[in-house]
C-alpha positions as CSV (number, residue, x, y, z in Angstrom):
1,X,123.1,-28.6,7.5
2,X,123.0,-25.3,9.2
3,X,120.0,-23.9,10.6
4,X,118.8,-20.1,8.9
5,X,118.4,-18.8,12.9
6,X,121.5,-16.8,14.1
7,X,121.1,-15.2,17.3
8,X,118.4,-12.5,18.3
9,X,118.0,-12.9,22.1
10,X,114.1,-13.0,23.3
11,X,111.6,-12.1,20.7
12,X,108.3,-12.3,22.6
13,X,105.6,-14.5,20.4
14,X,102.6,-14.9,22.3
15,X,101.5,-15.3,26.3
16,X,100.4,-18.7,27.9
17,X,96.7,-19.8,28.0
18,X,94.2,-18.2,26.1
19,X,94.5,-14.5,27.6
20,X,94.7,-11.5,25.1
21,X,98.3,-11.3,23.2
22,X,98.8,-7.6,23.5
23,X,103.1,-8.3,23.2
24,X,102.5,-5.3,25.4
25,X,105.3,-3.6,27.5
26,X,105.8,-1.5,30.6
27,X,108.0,2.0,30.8
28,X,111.0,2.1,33.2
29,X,113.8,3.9,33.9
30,X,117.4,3.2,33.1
31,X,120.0,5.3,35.1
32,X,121.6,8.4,33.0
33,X,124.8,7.4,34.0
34,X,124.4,3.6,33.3
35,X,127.4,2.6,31.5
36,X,126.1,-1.0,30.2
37,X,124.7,-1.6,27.1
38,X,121.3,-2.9,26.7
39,X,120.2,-4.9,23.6
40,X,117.2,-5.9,21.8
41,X,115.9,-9.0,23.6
42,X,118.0,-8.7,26.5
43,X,116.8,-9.9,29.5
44,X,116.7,-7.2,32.0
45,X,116.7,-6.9,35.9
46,X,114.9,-4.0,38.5
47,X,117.6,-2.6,40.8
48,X,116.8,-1.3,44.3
49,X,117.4,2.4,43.3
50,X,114.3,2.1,41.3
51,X,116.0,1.7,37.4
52,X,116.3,-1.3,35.4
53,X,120.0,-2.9,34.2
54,X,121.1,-5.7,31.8
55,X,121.5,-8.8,33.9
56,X,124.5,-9.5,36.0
57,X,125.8,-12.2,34.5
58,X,126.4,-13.7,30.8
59,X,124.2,-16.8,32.2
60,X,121.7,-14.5,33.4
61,X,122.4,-14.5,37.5
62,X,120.5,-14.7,40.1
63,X,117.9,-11.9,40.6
64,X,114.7,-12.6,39.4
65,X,114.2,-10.8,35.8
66,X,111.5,-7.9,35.5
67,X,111.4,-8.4,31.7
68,X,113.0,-8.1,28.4
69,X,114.3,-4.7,26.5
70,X,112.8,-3.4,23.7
71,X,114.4,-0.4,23.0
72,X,114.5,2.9,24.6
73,X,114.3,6.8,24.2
74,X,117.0,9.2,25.6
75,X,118.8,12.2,24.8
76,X,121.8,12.5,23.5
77,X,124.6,14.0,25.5
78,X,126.4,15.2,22.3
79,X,123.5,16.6,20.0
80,X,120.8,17.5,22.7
81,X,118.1,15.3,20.1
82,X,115.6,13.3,21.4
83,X,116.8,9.7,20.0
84,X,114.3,6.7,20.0
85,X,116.7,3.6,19.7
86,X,116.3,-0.5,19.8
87,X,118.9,-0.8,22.3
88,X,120.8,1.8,24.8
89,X,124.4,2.4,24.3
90,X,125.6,2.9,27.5
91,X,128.6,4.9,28.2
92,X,127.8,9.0,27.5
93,X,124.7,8.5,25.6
94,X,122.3,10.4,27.5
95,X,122.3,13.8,29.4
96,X,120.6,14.0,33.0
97,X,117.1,13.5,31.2
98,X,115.1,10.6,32.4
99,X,115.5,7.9,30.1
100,X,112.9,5.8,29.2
101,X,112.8,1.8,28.4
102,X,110.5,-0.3,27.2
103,X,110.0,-3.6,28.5
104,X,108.2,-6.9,28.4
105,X,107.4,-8.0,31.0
106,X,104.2,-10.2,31.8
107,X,105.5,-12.8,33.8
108,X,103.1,-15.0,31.2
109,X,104.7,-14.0,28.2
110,X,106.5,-16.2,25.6
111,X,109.3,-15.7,23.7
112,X,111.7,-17.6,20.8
113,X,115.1,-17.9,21.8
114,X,117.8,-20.0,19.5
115,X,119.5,-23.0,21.0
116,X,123.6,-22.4,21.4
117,X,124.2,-25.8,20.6
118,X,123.2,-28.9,19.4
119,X,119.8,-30.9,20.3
120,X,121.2,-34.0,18.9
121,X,117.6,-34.8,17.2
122,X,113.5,-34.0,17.6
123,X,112.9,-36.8,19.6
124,X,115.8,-35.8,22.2
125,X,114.7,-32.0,21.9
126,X,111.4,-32.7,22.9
127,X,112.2,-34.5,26.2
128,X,113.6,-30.7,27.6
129,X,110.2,-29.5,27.1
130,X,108.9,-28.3,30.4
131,X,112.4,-28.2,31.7
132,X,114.6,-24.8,32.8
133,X,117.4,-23.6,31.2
134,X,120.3,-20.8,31.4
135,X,121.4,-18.5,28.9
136,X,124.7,-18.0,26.6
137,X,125.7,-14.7,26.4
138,X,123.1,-12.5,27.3
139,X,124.7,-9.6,28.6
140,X,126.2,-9.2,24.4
141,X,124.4,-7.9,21.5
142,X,125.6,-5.7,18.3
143,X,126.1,-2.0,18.4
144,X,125.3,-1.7,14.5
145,X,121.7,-3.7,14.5
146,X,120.9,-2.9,18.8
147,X,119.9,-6.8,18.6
148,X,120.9,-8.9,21.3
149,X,123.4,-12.0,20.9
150,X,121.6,-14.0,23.6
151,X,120.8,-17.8,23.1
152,X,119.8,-20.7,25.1
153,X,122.4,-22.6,26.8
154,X,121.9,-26.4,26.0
155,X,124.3,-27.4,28.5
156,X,122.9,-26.1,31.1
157,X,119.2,-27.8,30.3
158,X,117.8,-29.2,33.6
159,X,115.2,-29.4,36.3
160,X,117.4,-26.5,38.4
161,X,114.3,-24.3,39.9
162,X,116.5,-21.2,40.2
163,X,117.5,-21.5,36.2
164,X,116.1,-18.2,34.4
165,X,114.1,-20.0,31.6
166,X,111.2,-22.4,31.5
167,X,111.4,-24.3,27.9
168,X,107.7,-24.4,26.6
169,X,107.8,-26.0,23.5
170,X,109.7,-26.2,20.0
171,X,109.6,-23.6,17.4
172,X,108.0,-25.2,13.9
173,X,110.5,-23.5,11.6
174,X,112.0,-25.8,8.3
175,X,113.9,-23.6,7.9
176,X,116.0,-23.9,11.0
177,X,114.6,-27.9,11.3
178,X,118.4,-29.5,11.7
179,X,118.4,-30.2,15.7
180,X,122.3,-31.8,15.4
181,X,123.3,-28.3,14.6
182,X,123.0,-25.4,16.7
183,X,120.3,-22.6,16.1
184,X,116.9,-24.5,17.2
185,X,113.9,-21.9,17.9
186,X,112.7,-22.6,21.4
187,X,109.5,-21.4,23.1
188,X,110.4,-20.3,26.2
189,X,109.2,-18.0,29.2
190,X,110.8,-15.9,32.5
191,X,111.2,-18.5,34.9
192,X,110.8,-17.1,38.7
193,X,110.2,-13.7,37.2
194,X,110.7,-10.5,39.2
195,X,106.5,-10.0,38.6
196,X,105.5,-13.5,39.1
197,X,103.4,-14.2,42.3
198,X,106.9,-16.1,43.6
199,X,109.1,-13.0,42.6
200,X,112.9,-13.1,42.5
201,X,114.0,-16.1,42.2
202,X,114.7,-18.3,44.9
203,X,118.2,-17.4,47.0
204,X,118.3,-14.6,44.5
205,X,117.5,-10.8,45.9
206,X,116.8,-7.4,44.5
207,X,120.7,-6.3,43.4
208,X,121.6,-3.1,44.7
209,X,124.6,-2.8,42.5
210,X,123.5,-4.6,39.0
211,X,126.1,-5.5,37.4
């Protein structure tokens, strides 16, 4: 049976412990002339020129990740309008304005991400809780809904330190309950995140390119 989840990237769902879940976000600053798109629920990475850029990698790379997008505000290069937008375009959508992006991006914060792949069954699912995982194609997304196409990469489940994800838990959801088939909600968090107390992560440094 297939599972009701497609793909939607990182939706954030609550924060670790019992501290305040605010799903509260930080402003940065995306380059003018950044020609990368950057979805809803992409994970996203701080560059060393001070703005923020869609992860170098469809498996998310190896600088430590400052957060996940939101959406954005810019303006636009043809109309000269303010636009408020779920995802940033890229290529000539903004004049030399500042543009603004909203980010998650407490290092404590939990998100849903659908699996890519089969679990095989619950009992098999549950033994990758507390393990780390990679993504599948998180640099993609859709230009008509600004939603990320990001999911979790089962094949690359393991106890790798420098994977970007920590797998937290499974998501309770019957109607995406079938774990042979792809589309499993998983509870995950940043692993090694850029604002964790052990920053980038490990062998990874501060990209001075991005992409």
């Amino acid at each position: 049976m297939a599972n009701a989840n497609g793909a939607f990237g990182l939706r954030p769902i609550g924060v670790v412990g019992q501290a305040a879940n605010t799903t509260g976000m930080t402003e940065y600053r995306i380059a003018s002339g950044n020609t990368n798109p950057i979805f809803q629920g992409s994970p996203v990475i701080p560059l060393s020129t001070g703005f923020i850029d869609r992860v170098g990698a469809q498996a998310g790379g190896t600088v430590g990740l400052v957060g996940v997008f939101h959406g954005c505000e810019y303006v636009s290069s043809t109309t000269g309008e303010t636009i408020f937008s779920n995802f940033w375009p890229g290529s000539g959508a903004s004049s030399v304005f500042p543009v603004k992006a909203f980010v998650y991006d407490n290092p404590m914060q939990t998100f849903e991400i659908t699996s890519d792949g089969t679990l095989t069954d619950e009992d098999t699912a549950r033994t990758h809780v507390f393990a780390n995982a990679n993504f599948a194609t998180a640099q993609n997304g859709s230009t008509t809904t600004g939603i990320s196409s990001a999911k979790l990469a089962v094949g690359t489940i393991n106890t790798t330190a420098n994977l970007n994800l920590r797998i937290m838990g499974i998501v309770d959801d019957p109607s995406s309950s079938d774990f042979a088939a792809e589309g499993i909600g998983l509870i995950v968090r940043l692993n090694n995140s850029f604002n964790s107390a052990n920053g980038a992560i490990a062998g990874g440094t501060v990209s001075t390119t991005g992409v």
